[in-house]
C-alpha positions in Angstrom: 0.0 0.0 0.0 1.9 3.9 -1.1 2.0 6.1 1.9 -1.3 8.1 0.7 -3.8 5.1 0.3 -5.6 4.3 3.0 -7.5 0.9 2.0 -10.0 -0.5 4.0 -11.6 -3.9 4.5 -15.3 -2.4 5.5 -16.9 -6.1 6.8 -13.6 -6.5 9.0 -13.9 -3.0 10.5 -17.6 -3.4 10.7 -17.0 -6.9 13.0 -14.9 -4.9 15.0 -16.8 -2.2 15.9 -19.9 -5.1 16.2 -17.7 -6.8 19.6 -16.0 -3.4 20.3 -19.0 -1.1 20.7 -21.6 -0.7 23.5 -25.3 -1.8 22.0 -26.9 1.1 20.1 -29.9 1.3 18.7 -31.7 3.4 16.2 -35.2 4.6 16.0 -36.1 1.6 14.2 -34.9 -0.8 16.9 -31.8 -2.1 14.9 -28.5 -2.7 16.4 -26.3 -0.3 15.0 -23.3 -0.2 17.2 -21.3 -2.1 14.4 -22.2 1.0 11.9 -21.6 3.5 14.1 -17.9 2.0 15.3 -16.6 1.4 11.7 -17.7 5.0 10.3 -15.8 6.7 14.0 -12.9 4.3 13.3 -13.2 5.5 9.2 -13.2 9.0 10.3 -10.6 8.8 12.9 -8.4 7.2 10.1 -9.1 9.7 7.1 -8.7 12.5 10.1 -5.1 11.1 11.0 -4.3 13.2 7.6 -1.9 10.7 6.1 -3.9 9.6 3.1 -5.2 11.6 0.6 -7.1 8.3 -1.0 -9.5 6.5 0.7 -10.6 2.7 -0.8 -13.8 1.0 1.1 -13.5 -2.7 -0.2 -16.9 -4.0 0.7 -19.4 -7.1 -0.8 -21.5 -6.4 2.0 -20.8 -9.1 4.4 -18.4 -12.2 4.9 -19.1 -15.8 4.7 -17.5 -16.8 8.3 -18.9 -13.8 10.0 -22.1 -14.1 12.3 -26.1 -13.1 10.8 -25.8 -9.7 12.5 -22.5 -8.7 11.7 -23.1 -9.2 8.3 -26.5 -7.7 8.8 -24.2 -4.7 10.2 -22.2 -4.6 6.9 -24.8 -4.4 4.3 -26.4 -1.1 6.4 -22.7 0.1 6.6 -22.5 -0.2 2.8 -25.9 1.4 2.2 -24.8 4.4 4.9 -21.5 4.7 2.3 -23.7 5.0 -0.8 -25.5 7.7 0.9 -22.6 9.8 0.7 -22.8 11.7 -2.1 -19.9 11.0 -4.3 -18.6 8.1 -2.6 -18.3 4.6 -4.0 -17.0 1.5 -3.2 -14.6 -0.2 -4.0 -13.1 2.6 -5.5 -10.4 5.3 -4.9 -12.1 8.2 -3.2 -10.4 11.3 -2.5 -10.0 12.5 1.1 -11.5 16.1 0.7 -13.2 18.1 3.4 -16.7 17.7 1.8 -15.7 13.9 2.3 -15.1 14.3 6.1 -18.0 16.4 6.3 -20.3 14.2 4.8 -18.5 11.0 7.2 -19.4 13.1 10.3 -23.0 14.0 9.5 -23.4 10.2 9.0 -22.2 9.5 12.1 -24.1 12.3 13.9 -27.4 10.6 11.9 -26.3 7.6 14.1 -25.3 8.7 17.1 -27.0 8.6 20.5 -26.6 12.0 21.5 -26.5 13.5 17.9 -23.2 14.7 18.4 -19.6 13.4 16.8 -17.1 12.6 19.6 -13.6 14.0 18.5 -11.7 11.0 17.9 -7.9 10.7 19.4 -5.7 11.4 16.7 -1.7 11.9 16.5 -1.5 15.7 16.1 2.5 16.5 15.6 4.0 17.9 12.6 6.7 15.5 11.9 9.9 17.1 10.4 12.0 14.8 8.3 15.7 15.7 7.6 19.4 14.3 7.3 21.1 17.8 7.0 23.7 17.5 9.4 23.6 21.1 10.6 19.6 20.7 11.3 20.3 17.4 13.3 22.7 19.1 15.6 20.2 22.1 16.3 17.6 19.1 17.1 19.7 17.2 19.2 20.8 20.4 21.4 16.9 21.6 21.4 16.3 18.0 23.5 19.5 18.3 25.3 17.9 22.0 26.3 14.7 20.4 26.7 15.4 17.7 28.8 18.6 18.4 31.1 18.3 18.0 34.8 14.6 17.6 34.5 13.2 14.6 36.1 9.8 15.5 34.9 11.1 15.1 31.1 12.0 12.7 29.0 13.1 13.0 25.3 11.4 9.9 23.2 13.8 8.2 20.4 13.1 4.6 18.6 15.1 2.9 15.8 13.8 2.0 12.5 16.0 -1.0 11.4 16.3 -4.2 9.2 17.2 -7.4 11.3 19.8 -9.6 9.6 19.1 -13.1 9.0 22.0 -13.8 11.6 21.4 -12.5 15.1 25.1 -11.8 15.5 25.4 -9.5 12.4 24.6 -5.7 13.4 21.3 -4.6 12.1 21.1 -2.5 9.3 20.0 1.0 10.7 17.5 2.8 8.2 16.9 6.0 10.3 15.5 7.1 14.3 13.2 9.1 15.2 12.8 11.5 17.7 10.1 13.3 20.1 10.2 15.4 23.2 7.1 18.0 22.9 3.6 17.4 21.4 3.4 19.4 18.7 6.6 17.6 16.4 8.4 14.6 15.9 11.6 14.0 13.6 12.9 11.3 11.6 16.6 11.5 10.6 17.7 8.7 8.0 21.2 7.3 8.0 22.0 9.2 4.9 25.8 10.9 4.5 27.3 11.6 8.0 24.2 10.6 9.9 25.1 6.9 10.3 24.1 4.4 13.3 26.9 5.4 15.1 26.9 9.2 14.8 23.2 8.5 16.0 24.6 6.5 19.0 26.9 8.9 20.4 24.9 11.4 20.1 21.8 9.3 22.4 25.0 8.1 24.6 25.8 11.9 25.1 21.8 12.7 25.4 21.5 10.2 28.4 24.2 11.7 30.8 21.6 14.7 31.3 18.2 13.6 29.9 16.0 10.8 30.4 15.7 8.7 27.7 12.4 6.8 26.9 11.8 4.8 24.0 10.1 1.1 22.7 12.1 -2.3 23.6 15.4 -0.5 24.7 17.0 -4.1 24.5 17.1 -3.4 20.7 19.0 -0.2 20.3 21.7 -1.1 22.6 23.3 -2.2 19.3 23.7 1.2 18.6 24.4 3.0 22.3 25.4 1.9 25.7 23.2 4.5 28.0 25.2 6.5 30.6 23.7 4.8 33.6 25.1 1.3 32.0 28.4 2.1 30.7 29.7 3.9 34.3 27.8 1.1 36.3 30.2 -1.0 38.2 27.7 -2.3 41.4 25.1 -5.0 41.1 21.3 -4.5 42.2 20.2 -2.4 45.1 16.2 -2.0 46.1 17.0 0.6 48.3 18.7 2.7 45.5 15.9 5.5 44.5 18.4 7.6 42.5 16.3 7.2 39.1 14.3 10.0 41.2 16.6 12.4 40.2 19.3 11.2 38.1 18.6 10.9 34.2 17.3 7.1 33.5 16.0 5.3 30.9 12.6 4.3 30.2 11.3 1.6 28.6 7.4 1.5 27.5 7.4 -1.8 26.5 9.0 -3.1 30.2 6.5 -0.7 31.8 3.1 -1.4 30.3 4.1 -5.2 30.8 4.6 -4.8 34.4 1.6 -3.2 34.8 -0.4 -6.2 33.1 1.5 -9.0 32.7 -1.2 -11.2 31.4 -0.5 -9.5 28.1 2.6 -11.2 26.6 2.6 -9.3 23.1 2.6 -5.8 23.6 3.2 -3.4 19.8 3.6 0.3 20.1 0.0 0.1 18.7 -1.3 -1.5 22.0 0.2 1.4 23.9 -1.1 3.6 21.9 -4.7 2.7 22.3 -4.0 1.3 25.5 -2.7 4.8 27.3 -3.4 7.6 24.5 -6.8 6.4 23.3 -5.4 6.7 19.5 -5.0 4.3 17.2 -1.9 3.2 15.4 -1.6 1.3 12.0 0.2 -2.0 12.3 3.4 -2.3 11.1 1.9 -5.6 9.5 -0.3 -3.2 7.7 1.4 -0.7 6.7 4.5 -2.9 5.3 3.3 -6.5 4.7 6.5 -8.2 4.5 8.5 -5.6 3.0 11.3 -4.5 4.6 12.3 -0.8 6.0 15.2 -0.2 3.4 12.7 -1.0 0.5 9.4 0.7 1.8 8.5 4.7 0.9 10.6 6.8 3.6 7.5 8.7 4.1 5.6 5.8 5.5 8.4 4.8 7.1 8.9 8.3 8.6 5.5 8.5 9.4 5.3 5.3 11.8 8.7 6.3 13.2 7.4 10.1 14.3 4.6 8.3 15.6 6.3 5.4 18.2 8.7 8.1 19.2 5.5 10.5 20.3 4.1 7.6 21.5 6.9 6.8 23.6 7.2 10.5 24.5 3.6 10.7 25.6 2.5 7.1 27.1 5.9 7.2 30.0 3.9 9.4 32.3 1.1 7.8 32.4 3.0 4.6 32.5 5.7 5.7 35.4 2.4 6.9 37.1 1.2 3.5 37.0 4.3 2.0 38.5 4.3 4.3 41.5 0.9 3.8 42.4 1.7 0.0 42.0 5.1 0.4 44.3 6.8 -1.5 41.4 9.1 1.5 40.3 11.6 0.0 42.4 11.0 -3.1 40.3 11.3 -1.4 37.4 14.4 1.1 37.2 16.5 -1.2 39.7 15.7 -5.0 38.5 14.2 -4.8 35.1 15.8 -1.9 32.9 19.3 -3.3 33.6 18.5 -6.8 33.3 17.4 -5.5 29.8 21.2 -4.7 28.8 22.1 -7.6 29.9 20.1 -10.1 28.0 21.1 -7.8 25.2 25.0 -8.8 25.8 24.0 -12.6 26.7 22.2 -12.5 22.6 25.4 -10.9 21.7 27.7 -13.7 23.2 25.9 -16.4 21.9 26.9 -20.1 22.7 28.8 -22.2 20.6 27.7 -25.4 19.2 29.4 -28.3 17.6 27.5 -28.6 14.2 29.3 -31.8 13.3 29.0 -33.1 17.2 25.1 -32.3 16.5 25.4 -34.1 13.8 26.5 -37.2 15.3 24.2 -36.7 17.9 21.2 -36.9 15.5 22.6 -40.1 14.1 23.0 -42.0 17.4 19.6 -40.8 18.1 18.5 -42.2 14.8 20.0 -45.7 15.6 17.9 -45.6 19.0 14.7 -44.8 17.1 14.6 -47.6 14.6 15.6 -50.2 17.4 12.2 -48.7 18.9 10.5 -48.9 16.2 11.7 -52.5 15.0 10.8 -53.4 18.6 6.9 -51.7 18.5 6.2 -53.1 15.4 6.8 -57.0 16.4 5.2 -56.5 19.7 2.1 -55.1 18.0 2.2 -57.7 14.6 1.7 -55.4 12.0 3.8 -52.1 11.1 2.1 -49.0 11.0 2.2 -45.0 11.8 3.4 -44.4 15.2 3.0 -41.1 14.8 -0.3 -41.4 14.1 -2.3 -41.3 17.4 -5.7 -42.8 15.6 -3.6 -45.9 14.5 -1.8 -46.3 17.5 -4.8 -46.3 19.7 -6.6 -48.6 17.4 -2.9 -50.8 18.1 -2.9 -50.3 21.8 -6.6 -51.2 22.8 -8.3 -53.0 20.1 -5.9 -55.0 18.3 -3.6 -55.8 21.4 -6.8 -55.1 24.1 -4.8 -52.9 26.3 -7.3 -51.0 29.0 -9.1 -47.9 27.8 -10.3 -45.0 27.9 -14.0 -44.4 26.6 -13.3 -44.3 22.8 -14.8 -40.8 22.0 -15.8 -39.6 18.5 -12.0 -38.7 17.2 -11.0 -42.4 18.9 -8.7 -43.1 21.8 -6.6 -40.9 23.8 -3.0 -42.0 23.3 -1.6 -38.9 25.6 1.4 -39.1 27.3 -0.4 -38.8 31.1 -2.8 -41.9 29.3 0.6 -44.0 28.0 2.5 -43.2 31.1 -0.4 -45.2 33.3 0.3 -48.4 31.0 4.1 -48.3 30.4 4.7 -50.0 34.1 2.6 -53.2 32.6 3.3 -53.4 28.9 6.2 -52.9 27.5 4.8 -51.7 23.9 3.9 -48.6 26.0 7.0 -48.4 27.7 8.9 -48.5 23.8 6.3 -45.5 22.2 7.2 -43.3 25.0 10.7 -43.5 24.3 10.2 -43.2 20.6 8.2 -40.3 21.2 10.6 -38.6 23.5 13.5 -39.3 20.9 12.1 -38.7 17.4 11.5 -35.1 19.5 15.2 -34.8 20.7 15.6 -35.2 17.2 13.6 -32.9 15.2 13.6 -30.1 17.6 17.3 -30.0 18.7 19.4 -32.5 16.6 17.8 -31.2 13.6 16.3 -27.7 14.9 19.3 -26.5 16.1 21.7 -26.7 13.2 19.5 -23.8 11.5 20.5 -21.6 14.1 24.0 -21.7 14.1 25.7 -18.9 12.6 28.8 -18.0 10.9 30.8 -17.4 14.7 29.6 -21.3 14.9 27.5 -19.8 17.8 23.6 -20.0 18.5 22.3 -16.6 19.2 19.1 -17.2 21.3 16.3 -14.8 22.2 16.5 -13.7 26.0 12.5 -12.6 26.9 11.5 -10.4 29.7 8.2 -9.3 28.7 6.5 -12.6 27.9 5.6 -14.8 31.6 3.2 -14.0 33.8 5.0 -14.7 36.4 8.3 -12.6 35.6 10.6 -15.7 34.5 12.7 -14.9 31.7 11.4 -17.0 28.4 14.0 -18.1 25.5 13.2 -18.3 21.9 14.7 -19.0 18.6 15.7 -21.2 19.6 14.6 -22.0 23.1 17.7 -23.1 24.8 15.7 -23.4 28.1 13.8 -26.2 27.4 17.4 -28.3 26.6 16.1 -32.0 28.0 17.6 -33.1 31.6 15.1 -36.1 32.1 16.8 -38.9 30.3 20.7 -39.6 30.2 20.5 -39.9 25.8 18.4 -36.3 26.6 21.3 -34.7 28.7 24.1 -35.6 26.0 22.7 -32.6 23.9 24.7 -30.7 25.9 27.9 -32.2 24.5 27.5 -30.1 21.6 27.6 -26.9 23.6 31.6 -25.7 24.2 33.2 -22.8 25.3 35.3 -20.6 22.9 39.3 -21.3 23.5 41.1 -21.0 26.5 37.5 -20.8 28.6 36.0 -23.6 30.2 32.0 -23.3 31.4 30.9 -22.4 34.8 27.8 -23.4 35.5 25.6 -22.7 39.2 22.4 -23.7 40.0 20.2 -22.6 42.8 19.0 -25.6 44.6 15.6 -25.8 45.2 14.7 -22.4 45.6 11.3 -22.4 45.3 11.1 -24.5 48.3 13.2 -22.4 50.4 11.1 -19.1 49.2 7.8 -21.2 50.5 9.6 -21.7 53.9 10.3 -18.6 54.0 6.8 -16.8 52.9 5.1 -19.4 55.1 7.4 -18.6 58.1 6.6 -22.1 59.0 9.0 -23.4 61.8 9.3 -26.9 61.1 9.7 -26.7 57.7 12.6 -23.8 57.9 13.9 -26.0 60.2 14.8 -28.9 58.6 16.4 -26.2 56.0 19.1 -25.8 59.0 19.0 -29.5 59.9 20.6 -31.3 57.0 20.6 -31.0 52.7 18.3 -33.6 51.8 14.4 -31.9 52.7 12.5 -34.7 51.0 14.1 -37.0 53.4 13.6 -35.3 56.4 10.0 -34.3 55.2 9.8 -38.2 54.5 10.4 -38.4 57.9 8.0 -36.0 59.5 5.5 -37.1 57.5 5.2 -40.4 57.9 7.0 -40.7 61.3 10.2 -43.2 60.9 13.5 -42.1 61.8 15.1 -40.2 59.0 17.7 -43.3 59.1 15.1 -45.6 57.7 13.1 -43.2 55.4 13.0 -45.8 52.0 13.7 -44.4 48.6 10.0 -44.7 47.4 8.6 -42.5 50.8 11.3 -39.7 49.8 10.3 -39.9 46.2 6.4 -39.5 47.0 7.7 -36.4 50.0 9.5 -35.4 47.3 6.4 -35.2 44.8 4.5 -33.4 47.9 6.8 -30.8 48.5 7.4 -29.7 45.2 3.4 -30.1 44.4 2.7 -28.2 47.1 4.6 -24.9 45.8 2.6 -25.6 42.7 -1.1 -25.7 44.9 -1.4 -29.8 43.4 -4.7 -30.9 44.1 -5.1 -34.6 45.5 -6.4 -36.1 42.4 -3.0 -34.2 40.4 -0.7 -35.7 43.2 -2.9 -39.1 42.6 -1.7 -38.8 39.0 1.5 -37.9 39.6 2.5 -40.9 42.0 -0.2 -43.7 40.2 -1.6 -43.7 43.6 -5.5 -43.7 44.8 -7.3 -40.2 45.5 -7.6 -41.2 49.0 -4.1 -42.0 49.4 -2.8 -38.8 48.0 -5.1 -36.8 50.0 -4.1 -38.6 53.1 -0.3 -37.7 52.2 -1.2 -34.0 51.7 -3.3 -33.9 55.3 -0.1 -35.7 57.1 2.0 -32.8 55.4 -0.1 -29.8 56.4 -0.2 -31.4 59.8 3.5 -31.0 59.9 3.9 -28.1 58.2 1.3 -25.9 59.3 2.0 -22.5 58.3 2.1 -23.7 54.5 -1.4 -24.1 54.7 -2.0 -21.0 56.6 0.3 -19.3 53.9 -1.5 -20.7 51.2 -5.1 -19.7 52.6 -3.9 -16.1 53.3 -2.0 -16.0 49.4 -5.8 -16.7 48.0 -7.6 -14.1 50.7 -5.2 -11.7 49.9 -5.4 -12.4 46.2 -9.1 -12.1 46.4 -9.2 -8.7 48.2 -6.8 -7.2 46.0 -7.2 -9.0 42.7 -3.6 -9.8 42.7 -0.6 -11.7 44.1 2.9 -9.6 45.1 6.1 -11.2 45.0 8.2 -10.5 47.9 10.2 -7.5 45.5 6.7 -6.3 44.9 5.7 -7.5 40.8 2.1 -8.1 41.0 0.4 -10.5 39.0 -3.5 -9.9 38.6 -5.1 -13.1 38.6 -8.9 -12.5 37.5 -10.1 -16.1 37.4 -10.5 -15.9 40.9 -13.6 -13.7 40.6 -14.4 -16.4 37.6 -18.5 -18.1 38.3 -17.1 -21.0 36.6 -15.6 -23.6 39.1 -12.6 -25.0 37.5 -11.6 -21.5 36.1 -11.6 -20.0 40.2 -9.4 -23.4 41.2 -7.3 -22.5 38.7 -7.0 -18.9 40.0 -6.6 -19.9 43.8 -3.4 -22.5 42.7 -2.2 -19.3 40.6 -2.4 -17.0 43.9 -0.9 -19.7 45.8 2.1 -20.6 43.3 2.7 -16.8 41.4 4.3 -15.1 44.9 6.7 -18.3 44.8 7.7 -18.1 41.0 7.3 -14.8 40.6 10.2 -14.5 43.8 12.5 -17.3 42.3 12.4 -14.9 39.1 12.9 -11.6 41.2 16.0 -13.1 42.8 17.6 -15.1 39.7 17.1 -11.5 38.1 19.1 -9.8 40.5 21.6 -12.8 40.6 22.4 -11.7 37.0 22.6 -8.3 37.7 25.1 -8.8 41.0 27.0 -11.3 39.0 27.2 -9.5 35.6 28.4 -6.1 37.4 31.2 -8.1 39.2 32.6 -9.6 36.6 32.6 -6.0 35.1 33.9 -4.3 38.0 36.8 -6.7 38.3 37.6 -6.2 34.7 37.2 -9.7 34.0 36.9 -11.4 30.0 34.8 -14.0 31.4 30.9 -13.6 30.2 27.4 -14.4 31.2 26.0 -16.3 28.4 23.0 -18.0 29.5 20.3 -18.0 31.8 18.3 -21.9 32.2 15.1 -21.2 34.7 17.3 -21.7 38.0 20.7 -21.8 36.4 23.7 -19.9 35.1 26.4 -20.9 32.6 29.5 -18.5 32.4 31.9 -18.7 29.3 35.0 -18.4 31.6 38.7 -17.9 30.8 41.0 -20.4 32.2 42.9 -17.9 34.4 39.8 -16.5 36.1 38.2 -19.8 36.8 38.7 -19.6 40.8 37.3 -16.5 41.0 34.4 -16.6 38.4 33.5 -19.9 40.8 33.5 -18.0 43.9 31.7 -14.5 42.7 28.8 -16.8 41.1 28.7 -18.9 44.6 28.7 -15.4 47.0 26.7 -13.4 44.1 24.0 -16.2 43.7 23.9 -16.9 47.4 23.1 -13.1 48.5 20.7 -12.1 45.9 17.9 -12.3 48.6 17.6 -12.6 52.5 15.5 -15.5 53.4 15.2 -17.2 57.1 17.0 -20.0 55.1 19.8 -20.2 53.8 19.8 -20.3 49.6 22.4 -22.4 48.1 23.7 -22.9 44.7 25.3 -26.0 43.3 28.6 -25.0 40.9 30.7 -27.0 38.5 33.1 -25.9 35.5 33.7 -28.2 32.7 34.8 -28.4 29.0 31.4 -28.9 28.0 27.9 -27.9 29.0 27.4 -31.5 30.3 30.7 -31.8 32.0 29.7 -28.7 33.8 26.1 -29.2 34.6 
């Protein structure tokens, strides 16, 4: 689509408006709301004053769209023809009889007989790449900004990702914003190139605060003040951002305010906290990318995130005061958000030929599986198929069912894990399935991400979980397997760079320790102080034997209480986790509240507290609404009550593993080490370290790790260094 052509799919932005709108009627008793939405939206667009042509494709309804929608689309259509001049499906200049004409429609329509003015962007945006100008417009926000708390000056990057993560982007041009009546877009033309742009933001952010749109994206192109002079690791106390110039993410802070929304666009922002509304970038440039689209479009969307950034971080700091989570945000989050950036940058190495190898000996497994599954069941046929193999399993080999339902039997894994004890067909499908996965998604999988450093540049996430937990993606590198010894070998293929060996800690059972600790339960903090093994002693307490004579299976089902219990497991899921009777897992649950009291105490008060407030707080303060809890439907509310229960654990266990990073990554800094942080596994970290500074990269993850949090037990952290990621772990 050219930057002046606004086309418009009318039955689309009629359905919207239909689900959007309030119910509105007309004299006639027909529900217009759908009508009246999509000609607001229609003006609010042709208002926006980018277009000069406007094209209303329109047939008058949609076959997959409801009776009244549709209904909704044929009166929207005959409202259009009304218009004089106007047709469909045609290119209609945007005149000011046009958007005349749209608002007497609308007022024909409306409730009140009046048009609302719709939110629109209303800065003049200034395009230039004349050096001179620039400066002038880089001192204007140094002038307008410096020393100012109150004021930030908004900037955001239009650029081109590479295919490979470790290549620098390809700048195209930044815009920038720090009053309401302009924004400016400067392309990398001449002298203006990324870096010229980057020193001159690095130079902005020792007097001005900075605010711009995923911040862990331009760090390619400038290292913030606050960042590069930082040599101390995370402080909750610290409430300098109060004064001092900081950066400001919108992104960060609109998630922390609602983290039930993982996907959050500048467009979401915009229409979440300035009521406007903001083309996609989806729409506006399909698949094209920056370099080849018009620079006015381009220019256009960039003035726009950069005012949107300018005018959405009040509102959104506001937010994060009232929510006592600016703490959260300036001293845990924004400089996590550098350092994910330099973790991406590392990358990891991995062995493409070791992979390789890997995929074969997996390959050799999966056929003896296969040769095995097909004798047992007499006849060869899909595995993978789960109508075939249930037909296999119970009607053909008359293995114990399910009720066969319309689609057939159930052949998932919780169903197959039941049978594999007593049939060793099951036992064989469950490996098969676990292994033809090891092979597609990481023997396989993995090879496409390997770049030309030989290294894997995954995605770090901190705007994704509910709970706060840092996410990886392409590829995920956090979901490497650990269950099975052919599983673990993956991590063969992942080496240090030379003269480096991998350091690798792990928090151990922290989760666990944070419930002791929230709970303030006496026994079970305790037997934190009394010895290392807790299922065993919780064996012990629970169903009163010495600890001496505790046998392996009572620790494994303690174990499988404990750790349930973190996750509020109901006795029928504890049932199913230990292939035990209802009764019998209940009965192990009621012996564990009776020794640990205060975890049922905590766990009552966690779904009180969640109820009166409408959300859970971790002890660093990140809320997590939890609105299922208000839910009429039963399962939905037991679901919220495990959720209040669980989130102030997890969401903890993330708060300290993020500060872990943070104390860790600043030490090794401060020293002036060349070892680096390079990944980051739910509960564990993996340092790339140089041979030299092994002892002390060792201790500082050990006393870093250790001291990220005061609990009334004590945290510990299991650490290993090896020539591999398996050696290590």
């Amino acid at each position: 689509m050219s930057d002046n052509k606004l086309l418009i799919d009318g039955a689309k932005l009629v359905r919207d408006a239909f689900y959007a709108m309030p119910d509105i009627y007309d004299e006639e008793g027909r529900h217009i709301g759908g009508v009246y939405g999509a000609l607001f939206r229609m003006k609010s667009l042709i208002d926006d004053g980018a277009y000069s042509v406007v094209t209303v494709n329109l047939e008058g309804g949609h076959e997959n769209y409801t009776e009244a929608v549709n209904s909704q689309a044929v009166l929207f259509k005959k409202v259009l023809a009304e218009i004089n001049g106007f047709e469909i499906d045609t290119d209609n200049e945007i005149t000011d009889d046009l958007k005349a004409a749209i608002n007497i429609a609308i007022q024909s329509l409306s409730p009140t007989g009046k048009v609302a003015e719709a939110p629109r962007f209303r800065h003049a945006l200034i395009i230039t790449s004349d050096l001179t100008e620039v400066e002038k417009i880089f001192q204007d926000a140094l002038d307008y900004g410096r020393d100012n708390a109150d004021r930030y000056v908004a900037y955001y990057f239009i650029a081109d990702r590479p295919f490979e993560k470790c290549s620098k982007r390809k700048t195209i041009g930044m815009s920038l914003c720090f009053g309401d009546d302009k924004a400016y877009y400067i392309p990398v033309s001449g002298f203006i190139t990324d870096s010229y742009l980057g020193e001159k933001l690095s130079h902005l952010s020792r007097s001005v605060n900075l605010s711009t749109f995923d911040i862990k994206e331009s760090y390619r192109v400038f290292t913030p003040y606050e960042i590069e002079t930082r040599d101390f690791g995370c402080d909750m106390a610290d409430k300098s951002y109060e004064g001092l110039p900081r950066c400001f993410d919108v992104l960060i802070g609109a998630y922390l305010i609602n983290p039930l929304k993982n996907d959050y666009e500048p467009w979401d922002v915009s229409s979440e906290y300035l009521k406007i509304p903001l083309q996609k970038k989806s729409d506006l440039f399909g698949k094209a990318s920056f370099e080849d689209s018009d620079e006015k479009t381009v220019a256009d969307y960039a003035g726009k995130v950069a005012y949107i950034c300018f005018a959405a971080v009040a509102l959104i700091r506001k937010k994060l005061v009232k929510a006592q989570m600016e703490g959260l945000f300036y001293n845990i989050e924004m400089p996590l958000s550098y350092i994910l950036y330099a973790m991406e940058r590392e990358g990891i190495i991995a062995k493409k030929e070791a992979l390789r190898e890997y995929g074969e000996k997996l390959s050799v497994r999966i056929e003896e599986l296969e040769k095995a599954i097909y004798e047992a069941a007499g006849v060869n046929f899909n595995i993978n198929s789960p109508k075939q193999l249930g037909e296999i399993l119970f009607e053909r080999l008359g293995l114990p069912a399910d009720k066969k339902t319309k689609s057939g039997y159930s052949t998932a894994a919780d169903v197959l894990e039941k049978l594999a004890p007593e049939h060793r067909i099951v036992a064989d499908i469950l490996e098969y399935r676990g292994l033809a996965k090891l092979k597609s998604t990481y023997a396989d999988g993995l090879s496409a991400f390997i770049e030309e450093d030989e290294r894997i540049h995954t995605s770090f996430n901190q705007t994704i979980t509910a709970t706060g937990r840092i996410s990886s993606t392409e590829p995920n590198l956090q979901n490497i397997p650990m269950r099975t010894e052919l599983g673990r070998l993956i991590r063969k293929v992942f080496v240090p760079g030379e003269g480096c060996v991998f350091t690798d800690a792990d928090y151990s059972q922290i989760e666990l320790r944070i419930l002791a600790h929230m709970s303030d339960d006496e026994g079970l903090i305790s037997a934190y102080h009394e010895g290392d093994d807790i299922h065993a002693i919780t064996a012990s307490k629970v169903f009163h034997v010495p600890f001496e004579e505790v046998t392996p299976l009572q620790r494994r089902n303690a174990k499988a209480v404990n750790f349930g219990i973190v996750y509020g497991i109901s006795s029928f899921g504890l049932s199913q986790d230990l292939s035990i009777s209802v009764s019998e897992a209940r009965e192990y649950m009621e012996k564990y509240f009776e020794t640990y009291p205060g975890v049922r105490a905590y766990q009552d008060n966690a779904i009180l507290d969640a109820k009166n407030k409408g959300y859970s707080v971790t002890l660093f303060g990140r809320r997590r609404p939890i609105p299922e809890l208000k839910a009429s439907n039963f399962n939905l509310k037991q679901f919220g009550e495990r959720v209040a229960m669980n989130a102030p654990i997890q969401g903890t266990a993330a708060d300290i593993m993020k500060i872990a990073m943070i104390n860790v990554f600043f030490k090794l800094k401060k020293e002036g080490l060349g070892s680096k942080l390079i990944l980051q596994i739910h509960d564990e970290l993996v340092i790339e370290t140089k041979l030299p500074e092994k002892d002390r990269v060792f201790a500082i993850l050990i006393e870093e790790m250790e001291k990220a949090a005061d609990l009334k037990v004590p945290m510990e952290v299991d650490c290993h260094t090896g020539s591999d990621w398996y050696e290590a772990k």
